[in-house]
PyMOL commands that place a pseudoatom at each C-alpha (Angstrom):
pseudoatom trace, name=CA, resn=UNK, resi=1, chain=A, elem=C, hetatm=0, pos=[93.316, 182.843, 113.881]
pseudoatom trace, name=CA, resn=UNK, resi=2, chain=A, elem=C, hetatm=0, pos=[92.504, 184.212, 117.423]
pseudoatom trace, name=CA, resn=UNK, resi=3, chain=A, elem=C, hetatm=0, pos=[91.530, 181.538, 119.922]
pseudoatom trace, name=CA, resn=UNK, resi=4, chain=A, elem=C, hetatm=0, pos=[90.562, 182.190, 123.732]
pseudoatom trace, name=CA, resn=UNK, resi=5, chain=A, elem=C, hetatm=0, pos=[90.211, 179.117, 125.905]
pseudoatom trace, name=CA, resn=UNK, resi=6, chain=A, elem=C, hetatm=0, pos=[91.456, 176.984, 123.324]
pseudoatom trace, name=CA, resn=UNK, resi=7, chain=A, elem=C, hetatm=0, pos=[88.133, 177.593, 121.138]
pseudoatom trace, name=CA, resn=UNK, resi=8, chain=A, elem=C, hetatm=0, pos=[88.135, 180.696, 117.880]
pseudoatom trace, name=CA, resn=UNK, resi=9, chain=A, elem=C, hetatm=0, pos=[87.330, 183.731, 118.183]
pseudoatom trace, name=CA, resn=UNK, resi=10, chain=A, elem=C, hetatm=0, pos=[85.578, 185.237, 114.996]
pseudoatom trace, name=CA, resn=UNK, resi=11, chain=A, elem=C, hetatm=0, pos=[85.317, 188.770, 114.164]
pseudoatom trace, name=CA, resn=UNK, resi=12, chain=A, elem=C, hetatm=0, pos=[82.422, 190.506, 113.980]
pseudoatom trace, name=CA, resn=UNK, resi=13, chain=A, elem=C, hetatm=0, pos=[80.990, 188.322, 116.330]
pseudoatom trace, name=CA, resn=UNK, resi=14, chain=A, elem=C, hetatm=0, pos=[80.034, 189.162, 120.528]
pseudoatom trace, name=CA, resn=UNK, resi=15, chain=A, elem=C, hetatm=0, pos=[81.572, 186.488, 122.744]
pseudoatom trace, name=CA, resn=UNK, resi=16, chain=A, elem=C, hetatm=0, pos=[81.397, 185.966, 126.710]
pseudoatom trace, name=CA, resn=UNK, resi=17, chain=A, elem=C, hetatm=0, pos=[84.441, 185.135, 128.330]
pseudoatom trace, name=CA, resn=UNK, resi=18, chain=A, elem=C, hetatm=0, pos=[84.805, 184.837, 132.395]
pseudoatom trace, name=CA, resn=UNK, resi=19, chain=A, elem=C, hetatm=0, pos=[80.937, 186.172, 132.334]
pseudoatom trace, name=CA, resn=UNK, resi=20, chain=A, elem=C, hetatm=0, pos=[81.508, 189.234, 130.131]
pseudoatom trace, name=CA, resn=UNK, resi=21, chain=A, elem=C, hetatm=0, pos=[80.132, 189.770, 127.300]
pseudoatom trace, name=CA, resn=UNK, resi=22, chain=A, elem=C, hetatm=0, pos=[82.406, 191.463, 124.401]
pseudoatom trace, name=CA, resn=UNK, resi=23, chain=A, elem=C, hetatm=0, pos=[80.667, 193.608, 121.759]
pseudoatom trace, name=CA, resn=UNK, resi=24, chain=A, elem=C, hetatm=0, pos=[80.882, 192.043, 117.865]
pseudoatom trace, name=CA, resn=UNK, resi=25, chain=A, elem=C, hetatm=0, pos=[83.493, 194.893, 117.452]
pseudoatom trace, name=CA, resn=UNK, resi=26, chain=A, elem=C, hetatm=0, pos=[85.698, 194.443, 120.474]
pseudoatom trace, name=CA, resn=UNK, resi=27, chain=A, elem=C, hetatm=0, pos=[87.847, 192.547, 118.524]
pseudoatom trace, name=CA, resn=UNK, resi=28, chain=A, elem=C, hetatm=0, pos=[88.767, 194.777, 115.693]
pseudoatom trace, name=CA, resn=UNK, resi=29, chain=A, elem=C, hetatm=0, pos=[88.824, 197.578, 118.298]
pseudoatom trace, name=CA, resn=UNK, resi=30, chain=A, elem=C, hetatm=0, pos=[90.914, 196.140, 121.383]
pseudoatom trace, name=CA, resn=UNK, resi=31, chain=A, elem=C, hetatm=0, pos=[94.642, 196.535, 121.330]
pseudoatom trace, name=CA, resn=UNK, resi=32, chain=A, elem=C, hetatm=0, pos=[96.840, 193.310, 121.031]
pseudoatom trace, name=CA, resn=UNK, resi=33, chain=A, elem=C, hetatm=0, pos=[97.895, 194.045, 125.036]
pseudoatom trace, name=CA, resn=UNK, resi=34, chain=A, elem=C, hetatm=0, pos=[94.320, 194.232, 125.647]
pseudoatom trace, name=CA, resn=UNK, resi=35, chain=A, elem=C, hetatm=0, pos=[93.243, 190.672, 123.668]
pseudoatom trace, name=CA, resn=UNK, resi=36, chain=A, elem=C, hetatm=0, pos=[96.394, 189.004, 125.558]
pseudoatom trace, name=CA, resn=UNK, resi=37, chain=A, elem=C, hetatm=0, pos=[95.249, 190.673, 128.820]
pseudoatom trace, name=CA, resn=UNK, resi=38, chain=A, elem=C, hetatm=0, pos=[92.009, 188.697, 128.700]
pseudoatom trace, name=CA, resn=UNK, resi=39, chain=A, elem=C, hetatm=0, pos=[94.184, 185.368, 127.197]
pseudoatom trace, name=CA, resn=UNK, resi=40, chain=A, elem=C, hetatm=0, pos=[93.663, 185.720, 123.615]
pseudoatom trace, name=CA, resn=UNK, resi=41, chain=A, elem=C, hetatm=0, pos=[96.499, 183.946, 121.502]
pseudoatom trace, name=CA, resn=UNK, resi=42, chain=A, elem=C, hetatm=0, pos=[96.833, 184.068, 117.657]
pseudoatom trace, name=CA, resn=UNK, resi=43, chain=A, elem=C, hetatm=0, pos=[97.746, 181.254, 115.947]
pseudoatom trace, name=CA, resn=UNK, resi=44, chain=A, elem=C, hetatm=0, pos=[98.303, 179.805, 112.572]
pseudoatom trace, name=CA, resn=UNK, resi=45, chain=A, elem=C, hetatm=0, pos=[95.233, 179.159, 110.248]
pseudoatom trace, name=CA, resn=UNK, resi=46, chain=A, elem=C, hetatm=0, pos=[94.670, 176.069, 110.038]
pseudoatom trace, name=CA, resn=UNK, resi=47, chain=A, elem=C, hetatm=0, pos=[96.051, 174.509, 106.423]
pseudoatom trace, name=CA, resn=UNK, resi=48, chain=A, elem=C, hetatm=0, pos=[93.612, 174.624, 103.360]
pseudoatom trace, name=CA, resn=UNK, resi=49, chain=A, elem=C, hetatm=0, pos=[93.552, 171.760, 100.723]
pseudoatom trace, name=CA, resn=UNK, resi=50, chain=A, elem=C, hetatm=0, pos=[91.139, 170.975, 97.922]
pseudoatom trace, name=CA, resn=UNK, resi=51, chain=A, elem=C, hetatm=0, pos=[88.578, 168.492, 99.497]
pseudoatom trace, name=CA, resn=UNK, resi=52, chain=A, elem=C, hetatm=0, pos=[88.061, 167.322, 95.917]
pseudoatom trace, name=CA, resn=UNK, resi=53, chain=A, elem=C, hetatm=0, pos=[91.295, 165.902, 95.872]
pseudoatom trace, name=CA, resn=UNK, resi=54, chain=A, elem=C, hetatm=0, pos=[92.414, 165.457, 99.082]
pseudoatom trace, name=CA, resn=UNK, resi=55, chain=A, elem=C, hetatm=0, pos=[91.334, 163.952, 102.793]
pseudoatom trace, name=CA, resn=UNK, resi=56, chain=A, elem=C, hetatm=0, pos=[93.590, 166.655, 104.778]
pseudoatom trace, name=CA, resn=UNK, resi=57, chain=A, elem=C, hetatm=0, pos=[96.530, 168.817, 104.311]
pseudoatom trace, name=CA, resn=UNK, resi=58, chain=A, elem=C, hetatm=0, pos=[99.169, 166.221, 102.619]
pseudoatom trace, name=CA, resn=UNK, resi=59, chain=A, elem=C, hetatm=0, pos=[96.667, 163.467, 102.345]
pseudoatom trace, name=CA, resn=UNK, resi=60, chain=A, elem=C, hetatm=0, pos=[95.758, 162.979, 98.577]
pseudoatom trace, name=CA, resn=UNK, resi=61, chain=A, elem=C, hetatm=0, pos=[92.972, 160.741, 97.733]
pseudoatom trace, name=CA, resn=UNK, resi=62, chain=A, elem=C, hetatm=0, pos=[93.736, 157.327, 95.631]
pseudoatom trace, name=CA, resn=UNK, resi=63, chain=A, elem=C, hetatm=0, pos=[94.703, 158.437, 92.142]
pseudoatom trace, name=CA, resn=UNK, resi=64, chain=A, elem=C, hetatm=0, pos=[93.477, 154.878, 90.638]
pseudoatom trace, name=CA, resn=UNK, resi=65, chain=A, elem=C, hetatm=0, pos=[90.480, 152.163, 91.603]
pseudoatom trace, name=CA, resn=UNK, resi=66, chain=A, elem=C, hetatm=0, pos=[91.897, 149.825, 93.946]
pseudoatom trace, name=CA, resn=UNK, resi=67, chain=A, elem=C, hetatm=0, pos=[89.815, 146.502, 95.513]
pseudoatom trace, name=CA, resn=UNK, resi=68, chain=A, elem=C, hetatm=0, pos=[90.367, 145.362, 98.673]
pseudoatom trace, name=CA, resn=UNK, resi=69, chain=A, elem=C, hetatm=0, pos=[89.313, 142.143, 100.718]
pseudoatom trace, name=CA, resn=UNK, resi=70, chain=A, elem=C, hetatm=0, pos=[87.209, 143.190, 103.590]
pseudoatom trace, name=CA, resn=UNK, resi=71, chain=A, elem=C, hetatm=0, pos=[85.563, 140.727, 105.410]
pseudoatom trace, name=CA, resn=UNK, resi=72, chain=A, elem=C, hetatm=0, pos=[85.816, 137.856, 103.009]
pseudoatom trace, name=CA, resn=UNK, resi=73, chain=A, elem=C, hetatm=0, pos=[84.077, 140.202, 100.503]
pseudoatom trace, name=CA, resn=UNK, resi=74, chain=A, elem=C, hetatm=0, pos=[85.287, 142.373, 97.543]
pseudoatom trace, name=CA, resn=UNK, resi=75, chain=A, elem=C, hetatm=0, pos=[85.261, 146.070, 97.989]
pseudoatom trace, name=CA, resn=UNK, resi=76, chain=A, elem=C, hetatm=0, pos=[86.637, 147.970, 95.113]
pseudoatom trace, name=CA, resn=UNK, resi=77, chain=A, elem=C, hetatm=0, pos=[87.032, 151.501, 95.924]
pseudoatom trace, name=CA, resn=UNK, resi=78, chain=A, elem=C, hetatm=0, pos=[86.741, 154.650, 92.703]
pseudoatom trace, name=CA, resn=UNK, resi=79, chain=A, elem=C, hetatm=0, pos=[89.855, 157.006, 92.464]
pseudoatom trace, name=CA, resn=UNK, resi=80, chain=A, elem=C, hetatm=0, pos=[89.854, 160.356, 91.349]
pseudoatom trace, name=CA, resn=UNK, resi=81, chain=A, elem=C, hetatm=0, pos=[90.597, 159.150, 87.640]
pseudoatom trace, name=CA, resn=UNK, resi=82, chain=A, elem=C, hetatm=0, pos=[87.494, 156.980, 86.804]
pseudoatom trace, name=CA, resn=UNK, resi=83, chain=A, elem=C, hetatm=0, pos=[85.498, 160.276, 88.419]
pseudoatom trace, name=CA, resn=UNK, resi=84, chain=A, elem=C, hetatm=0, pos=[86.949, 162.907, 86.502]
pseudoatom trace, name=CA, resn=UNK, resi=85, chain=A, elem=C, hetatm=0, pos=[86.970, 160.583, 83.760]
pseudoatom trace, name=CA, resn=UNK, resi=86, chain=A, elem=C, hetatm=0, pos=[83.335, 160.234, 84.031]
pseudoatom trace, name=CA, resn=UNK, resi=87, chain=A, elem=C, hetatm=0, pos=[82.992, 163.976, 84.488]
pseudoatom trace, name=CA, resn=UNK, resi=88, chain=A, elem=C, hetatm=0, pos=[84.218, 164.600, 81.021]
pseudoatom trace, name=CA, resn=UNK, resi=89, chain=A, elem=C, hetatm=0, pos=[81.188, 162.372, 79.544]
pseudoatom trace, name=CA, resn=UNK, resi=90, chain=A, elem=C, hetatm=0, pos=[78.732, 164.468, 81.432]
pseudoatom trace, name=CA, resn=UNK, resi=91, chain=A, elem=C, hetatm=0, pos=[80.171, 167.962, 80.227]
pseudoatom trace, name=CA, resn=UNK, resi=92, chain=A, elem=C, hetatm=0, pos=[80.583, 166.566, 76.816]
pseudoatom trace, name=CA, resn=UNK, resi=93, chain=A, elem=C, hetatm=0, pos=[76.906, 165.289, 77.225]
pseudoatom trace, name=CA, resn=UNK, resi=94, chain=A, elem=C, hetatm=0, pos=[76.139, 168.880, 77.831]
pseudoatom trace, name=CA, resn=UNK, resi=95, chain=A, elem=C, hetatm=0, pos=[77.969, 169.997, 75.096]
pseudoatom trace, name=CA, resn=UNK, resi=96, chain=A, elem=C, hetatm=0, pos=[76.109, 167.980, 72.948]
pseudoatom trace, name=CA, resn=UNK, resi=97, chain=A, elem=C, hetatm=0, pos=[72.126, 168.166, 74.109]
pseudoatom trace, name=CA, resn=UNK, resi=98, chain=A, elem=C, hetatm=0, pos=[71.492, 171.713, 72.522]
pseudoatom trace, name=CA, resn=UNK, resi=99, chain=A, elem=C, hetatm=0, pos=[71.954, 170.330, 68.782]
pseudoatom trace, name=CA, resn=UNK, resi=100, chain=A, elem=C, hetatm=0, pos=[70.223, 166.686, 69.715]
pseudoatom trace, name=CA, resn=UNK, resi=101, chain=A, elem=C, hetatm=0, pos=[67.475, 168.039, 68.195]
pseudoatom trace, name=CA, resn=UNK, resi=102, chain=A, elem=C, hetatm=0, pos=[69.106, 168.504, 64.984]
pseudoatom trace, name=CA, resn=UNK, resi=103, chain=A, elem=C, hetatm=0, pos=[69.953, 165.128, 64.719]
pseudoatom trace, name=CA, resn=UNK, resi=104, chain=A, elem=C, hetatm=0, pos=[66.276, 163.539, 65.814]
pseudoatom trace, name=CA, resn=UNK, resi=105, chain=A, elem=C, hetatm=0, pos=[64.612, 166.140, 63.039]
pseudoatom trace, name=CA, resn=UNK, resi=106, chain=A, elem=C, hetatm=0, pos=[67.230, 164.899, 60.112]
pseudoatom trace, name=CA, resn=UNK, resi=107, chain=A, elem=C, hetatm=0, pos=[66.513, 161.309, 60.802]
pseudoatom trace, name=CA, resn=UNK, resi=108, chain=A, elem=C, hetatm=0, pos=[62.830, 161.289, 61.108]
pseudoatom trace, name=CA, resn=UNK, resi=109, chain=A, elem=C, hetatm=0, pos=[63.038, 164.137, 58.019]
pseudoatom trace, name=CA, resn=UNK, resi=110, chain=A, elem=C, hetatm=0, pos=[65.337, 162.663, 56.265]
pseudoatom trace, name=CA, resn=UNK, resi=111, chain=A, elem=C, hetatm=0, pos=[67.257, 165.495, 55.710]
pseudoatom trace, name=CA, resn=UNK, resi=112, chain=A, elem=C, hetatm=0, pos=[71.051, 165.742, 56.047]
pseudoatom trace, name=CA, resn=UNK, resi=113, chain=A, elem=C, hetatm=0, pos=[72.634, 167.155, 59.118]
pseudoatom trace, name=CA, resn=UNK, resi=114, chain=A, elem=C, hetatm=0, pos=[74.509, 170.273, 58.636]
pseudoatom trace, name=CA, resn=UNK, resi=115, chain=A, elem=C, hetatm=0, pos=[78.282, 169.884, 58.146]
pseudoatom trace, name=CA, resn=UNK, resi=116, chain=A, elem=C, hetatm=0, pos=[79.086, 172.278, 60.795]
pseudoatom trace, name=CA, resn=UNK, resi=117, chain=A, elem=C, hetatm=0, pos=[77.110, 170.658, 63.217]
pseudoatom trace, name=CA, resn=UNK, resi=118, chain=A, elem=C, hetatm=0, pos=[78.729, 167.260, 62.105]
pseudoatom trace, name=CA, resn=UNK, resi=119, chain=A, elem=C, hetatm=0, pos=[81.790, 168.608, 62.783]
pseudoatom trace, name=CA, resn=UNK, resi=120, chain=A, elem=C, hetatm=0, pos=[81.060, 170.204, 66.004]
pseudoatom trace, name=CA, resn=UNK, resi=121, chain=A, elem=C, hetatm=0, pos=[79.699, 167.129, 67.891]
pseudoatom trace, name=CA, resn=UNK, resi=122, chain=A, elem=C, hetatm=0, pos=[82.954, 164.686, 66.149]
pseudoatom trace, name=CA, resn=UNK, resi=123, chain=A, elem=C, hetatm=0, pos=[84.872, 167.572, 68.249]
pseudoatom trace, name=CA, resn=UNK, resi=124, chain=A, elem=C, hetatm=0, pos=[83.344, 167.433, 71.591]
pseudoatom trace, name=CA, resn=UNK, resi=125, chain=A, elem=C, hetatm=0, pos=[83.794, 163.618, 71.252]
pseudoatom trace, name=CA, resn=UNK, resi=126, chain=A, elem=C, hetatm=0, pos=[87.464, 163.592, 70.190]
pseudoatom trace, name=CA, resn=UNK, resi=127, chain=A, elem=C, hetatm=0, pos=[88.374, 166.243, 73.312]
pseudoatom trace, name=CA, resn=UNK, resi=128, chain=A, elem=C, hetatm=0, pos=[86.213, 164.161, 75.535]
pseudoatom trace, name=CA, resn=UNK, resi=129, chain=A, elem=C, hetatm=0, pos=[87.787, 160.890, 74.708]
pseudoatom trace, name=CA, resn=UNK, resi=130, chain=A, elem=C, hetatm=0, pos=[90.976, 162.547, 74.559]
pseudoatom trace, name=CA, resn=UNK, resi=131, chain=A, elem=C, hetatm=0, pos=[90.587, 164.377, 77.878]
pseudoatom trace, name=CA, resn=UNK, resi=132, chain=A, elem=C, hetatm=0, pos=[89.888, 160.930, 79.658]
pseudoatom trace, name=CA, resn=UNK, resi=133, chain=A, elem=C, hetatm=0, pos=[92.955, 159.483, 77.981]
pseudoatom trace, name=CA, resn=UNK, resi=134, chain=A, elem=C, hetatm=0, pos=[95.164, 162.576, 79.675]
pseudoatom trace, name=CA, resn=UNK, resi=135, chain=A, elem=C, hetatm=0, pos=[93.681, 162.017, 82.815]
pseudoatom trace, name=CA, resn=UNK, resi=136, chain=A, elem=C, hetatm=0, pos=[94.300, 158.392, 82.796]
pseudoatom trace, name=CA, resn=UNK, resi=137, chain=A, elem=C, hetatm=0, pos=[97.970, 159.263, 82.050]
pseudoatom trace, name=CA, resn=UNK, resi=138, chain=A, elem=C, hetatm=0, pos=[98.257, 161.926, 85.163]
pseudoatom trace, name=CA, resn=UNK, resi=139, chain=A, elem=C, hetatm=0, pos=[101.067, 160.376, 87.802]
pseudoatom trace, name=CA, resn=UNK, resi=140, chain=A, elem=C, hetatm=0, pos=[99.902, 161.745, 90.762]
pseudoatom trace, name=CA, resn=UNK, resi=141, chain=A, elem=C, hetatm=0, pos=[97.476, 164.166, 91.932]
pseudoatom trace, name=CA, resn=UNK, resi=142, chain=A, elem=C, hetatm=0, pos=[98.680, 167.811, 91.782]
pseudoatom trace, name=CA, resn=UNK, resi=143, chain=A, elem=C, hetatm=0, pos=[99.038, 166.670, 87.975]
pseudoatom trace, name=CA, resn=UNK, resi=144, chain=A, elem=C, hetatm=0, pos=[95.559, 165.883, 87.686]
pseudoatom trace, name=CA, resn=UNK, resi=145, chain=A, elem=C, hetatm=0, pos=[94.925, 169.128, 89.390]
pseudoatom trace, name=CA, resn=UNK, resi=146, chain=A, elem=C, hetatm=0, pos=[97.180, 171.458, 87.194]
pseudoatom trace, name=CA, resn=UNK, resi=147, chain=A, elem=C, hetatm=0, pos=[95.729, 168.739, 83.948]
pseudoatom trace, name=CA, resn=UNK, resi=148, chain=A, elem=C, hetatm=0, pos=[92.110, 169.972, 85.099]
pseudoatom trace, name=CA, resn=UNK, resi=149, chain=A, elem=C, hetatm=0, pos=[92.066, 173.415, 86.780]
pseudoatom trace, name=CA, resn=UNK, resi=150, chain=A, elem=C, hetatm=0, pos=[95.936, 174.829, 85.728]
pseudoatom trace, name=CA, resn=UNK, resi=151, chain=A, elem=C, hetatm=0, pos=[96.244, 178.217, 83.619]
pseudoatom trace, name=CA, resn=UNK, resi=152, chain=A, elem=C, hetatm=0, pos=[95.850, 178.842, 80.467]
pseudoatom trace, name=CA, resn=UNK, resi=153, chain=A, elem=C, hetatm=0, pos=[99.634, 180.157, 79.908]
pseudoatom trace, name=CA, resn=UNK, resi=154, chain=A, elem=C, hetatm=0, pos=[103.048, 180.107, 82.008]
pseudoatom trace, name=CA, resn=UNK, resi=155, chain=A, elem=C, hetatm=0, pos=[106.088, 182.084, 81.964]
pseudoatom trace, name=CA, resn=UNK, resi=156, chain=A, elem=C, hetatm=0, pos=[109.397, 180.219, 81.649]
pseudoatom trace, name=CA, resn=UNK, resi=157, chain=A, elem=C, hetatm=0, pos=[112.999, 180.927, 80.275]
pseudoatom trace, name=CA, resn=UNK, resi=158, chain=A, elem=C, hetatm=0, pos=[112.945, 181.062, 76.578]
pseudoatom trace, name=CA, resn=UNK, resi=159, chain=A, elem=C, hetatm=0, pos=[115.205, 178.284, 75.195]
pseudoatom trace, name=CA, resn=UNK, resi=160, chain=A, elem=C, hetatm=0, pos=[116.979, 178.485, 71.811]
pseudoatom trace, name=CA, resn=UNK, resi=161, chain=A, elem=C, hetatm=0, pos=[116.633, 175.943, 68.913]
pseudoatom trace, name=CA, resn=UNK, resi=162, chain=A, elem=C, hetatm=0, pos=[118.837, 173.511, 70.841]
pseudoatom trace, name=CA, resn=UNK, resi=163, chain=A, elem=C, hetatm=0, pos=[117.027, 173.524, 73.648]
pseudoatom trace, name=CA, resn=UNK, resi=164, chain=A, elem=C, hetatm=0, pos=[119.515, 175.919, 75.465]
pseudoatom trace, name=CA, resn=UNK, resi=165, chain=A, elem=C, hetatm=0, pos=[117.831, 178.463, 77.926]
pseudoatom trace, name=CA, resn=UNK, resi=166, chain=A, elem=C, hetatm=0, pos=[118.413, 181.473, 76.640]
pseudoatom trace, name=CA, resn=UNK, resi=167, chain=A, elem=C, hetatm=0, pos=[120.038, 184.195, 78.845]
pseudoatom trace, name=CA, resn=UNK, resi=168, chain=A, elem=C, hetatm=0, pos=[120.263, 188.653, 78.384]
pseudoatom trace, name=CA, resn=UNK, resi=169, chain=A, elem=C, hetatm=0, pos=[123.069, 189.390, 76.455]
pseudoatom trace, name=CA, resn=UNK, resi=170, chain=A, elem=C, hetatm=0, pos=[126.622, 191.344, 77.734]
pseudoatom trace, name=CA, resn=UNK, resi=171, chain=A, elem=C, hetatm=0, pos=[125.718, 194.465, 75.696]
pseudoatom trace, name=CA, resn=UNK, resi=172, chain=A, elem=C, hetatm=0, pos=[122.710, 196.270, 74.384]
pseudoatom trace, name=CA, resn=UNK, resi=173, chain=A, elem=C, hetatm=0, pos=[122.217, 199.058, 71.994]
pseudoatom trace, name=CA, resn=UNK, resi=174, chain=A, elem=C, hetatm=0, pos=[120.894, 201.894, 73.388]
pseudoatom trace, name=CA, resn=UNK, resi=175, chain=A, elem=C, hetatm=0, pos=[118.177, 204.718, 72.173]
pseudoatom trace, name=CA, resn=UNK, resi=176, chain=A, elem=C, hetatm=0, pos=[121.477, 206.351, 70.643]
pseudoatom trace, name=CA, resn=UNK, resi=177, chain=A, elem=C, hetatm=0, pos=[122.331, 203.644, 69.037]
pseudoatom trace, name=CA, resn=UNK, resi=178, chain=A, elem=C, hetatm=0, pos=[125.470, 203.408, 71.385]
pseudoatom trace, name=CA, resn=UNK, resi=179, chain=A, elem=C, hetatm=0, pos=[125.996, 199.720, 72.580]
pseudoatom trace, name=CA, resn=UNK, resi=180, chain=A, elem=C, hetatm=0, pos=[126.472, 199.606, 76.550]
pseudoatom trace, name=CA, resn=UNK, resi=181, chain=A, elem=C, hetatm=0, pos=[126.538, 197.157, 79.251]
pseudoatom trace, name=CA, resn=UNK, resi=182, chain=A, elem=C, hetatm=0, pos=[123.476, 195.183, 79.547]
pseudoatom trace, name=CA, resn=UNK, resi=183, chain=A, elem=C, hetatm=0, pos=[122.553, 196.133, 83.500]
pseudoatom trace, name=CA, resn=UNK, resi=184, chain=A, elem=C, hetatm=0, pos=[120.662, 192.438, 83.314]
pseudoatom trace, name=CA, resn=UNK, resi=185, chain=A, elem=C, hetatm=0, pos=[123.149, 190.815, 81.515]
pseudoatom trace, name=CA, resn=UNK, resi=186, chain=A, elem=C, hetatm=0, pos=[122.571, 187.046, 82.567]
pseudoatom trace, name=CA, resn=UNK, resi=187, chain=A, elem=C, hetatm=0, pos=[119.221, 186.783, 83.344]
pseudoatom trace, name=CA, resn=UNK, resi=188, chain=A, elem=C, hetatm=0, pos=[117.428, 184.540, 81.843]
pseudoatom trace, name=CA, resn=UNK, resi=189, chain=A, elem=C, hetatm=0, pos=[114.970, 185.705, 79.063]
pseudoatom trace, name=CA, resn=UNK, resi=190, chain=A, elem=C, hetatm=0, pos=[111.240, 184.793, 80.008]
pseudoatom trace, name=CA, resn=UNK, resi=191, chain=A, elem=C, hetatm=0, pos=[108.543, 184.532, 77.663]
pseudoatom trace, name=CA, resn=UNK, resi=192, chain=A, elem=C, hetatm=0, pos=[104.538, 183.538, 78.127]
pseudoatom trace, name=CA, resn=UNK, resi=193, chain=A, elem=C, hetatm=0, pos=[103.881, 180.293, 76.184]
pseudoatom trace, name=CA, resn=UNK, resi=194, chain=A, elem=C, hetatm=0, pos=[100.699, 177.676, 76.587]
pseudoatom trace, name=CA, resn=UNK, resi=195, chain=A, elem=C, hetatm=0, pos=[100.745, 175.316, 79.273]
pseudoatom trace, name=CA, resn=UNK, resi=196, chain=A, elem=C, hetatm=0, pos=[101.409, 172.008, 78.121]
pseudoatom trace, name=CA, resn=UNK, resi=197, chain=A, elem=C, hetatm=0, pos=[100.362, 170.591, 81.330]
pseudoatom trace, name=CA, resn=UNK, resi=198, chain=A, elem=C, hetatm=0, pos=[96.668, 171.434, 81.006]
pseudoatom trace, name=CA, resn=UNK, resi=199, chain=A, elem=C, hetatm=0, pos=[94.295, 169.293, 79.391]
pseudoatom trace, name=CA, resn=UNK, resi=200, chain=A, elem=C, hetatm=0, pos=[93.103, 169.226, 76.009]
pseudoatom trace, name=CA, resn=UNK, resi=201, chain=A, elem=C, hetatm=0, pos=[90.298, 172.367, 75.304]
pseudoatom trace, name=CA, resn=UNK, resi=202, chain=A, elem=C, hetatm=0, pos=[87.019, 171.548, 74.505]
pseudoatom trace, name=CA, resn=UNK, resi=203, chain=A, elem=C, hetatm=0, pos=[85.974, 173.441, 70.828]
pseudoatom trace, name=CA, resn=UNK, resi=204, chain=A, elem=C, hetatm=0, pos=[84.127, 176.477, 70.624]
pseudoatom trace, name=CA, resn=UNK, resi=205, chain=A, elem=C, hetatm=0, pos=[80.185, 176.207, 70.703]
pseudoatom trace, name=CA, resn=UNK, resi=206, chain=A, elem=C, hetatm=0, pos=[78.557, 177.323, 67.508]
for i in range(1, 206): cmd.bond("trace and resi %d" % i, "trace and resi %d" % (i + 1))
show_as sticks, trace
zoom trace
């Protein structure tokens, strides 16, 4: 970030400094002797953080509910579980208004509902009830985070069926069929595998 007078400077953008005005492309055209000639410093953007989760850089938001006394009166406070929690009714709501109809038309028909559609909406209910329970579970808050918004898959070290990480062997065979020396003998052996971390997929829409 460039700064002049303590205050950013933006590119793109004309500024006035000590009653000049500076084109919008002075910036991305002036030399770095010629921005610190004028007293333009660069310094460090300032730290990002997910406002959803946190205040500030470092400063997570209150993972449970908590009530407080203030002033003689009860104030109970909502943390990020009960609203993610109640996030997961309103996507599974969602999930579940395009077929409503199919349920108001068999009970006023009385007709049956259609198995597949039976078995769809039991599904969005089970993942929503068992997405709240994974959320109420999450110890802090870059595990809700990763439990909400983490990918799909990760890469870590294979591990064999006793839970030993498994490593590149001494040797390999060659395209001859010639065994040589491994050049990455050691190294552990990596492989792409689900992330148990993330929450619990909602089914497919039929």
């Amino acid at each position: 970030m460039l700064k002049l007078d303590n205050k950013p400077l933006s590119y793109d953008r004309a500024f006035t400094h000590a009653g000049i005005q500076y084109p919008a492309n002075w910036l991305r055209l002036a030399s770095l002797e010629e921005k610190q000639a004028i007293g333009i410093t660069e310094v460090a953007n300032d730290p990002t953080y997910d406002q959803r989760f946190y205040w500030g850089p470092s400063n997570p938001k209150q993972l449970d509910d908590k009530t407080e006394t203030v002033d003689g009166e009860e104030v109970k406070t909502t943390g990020l579980k009960t609203q993610w929690s109640a996030t997961q009714g309103e996507i599974a709501a969602s999930l579940l208004a395009p077929s409503d109809w199919r349920i108001i038309k068999a009970k006023e028909t009385g007709t049956n509902i259609p198995s597949t559609w039976k078995t769809y909406r039991a599904a969005v209910r089970t993942a929503c009830n068992t997405r709240q329970t994974e959320i109420g579970n999450a110890a802090d808050v870059p595990a809700l985070i990763e439990l909400l918004f983490g990918a799909a898959t990760i890469t870590q070290q294979k591990k064999d069926s006793e839970g030993v990480g498994v490593v590149e062997p001494d040797t390999i065979t060659n395209e001859a069929g010639e065994t040589v020396a491994n050049p990455v003998a050691g190294d552990p052996v990596m492989e792409t595998v689900a992330n148990p971390a993330i929450a619990t997929a909602w089914p497919t829409p039929i």
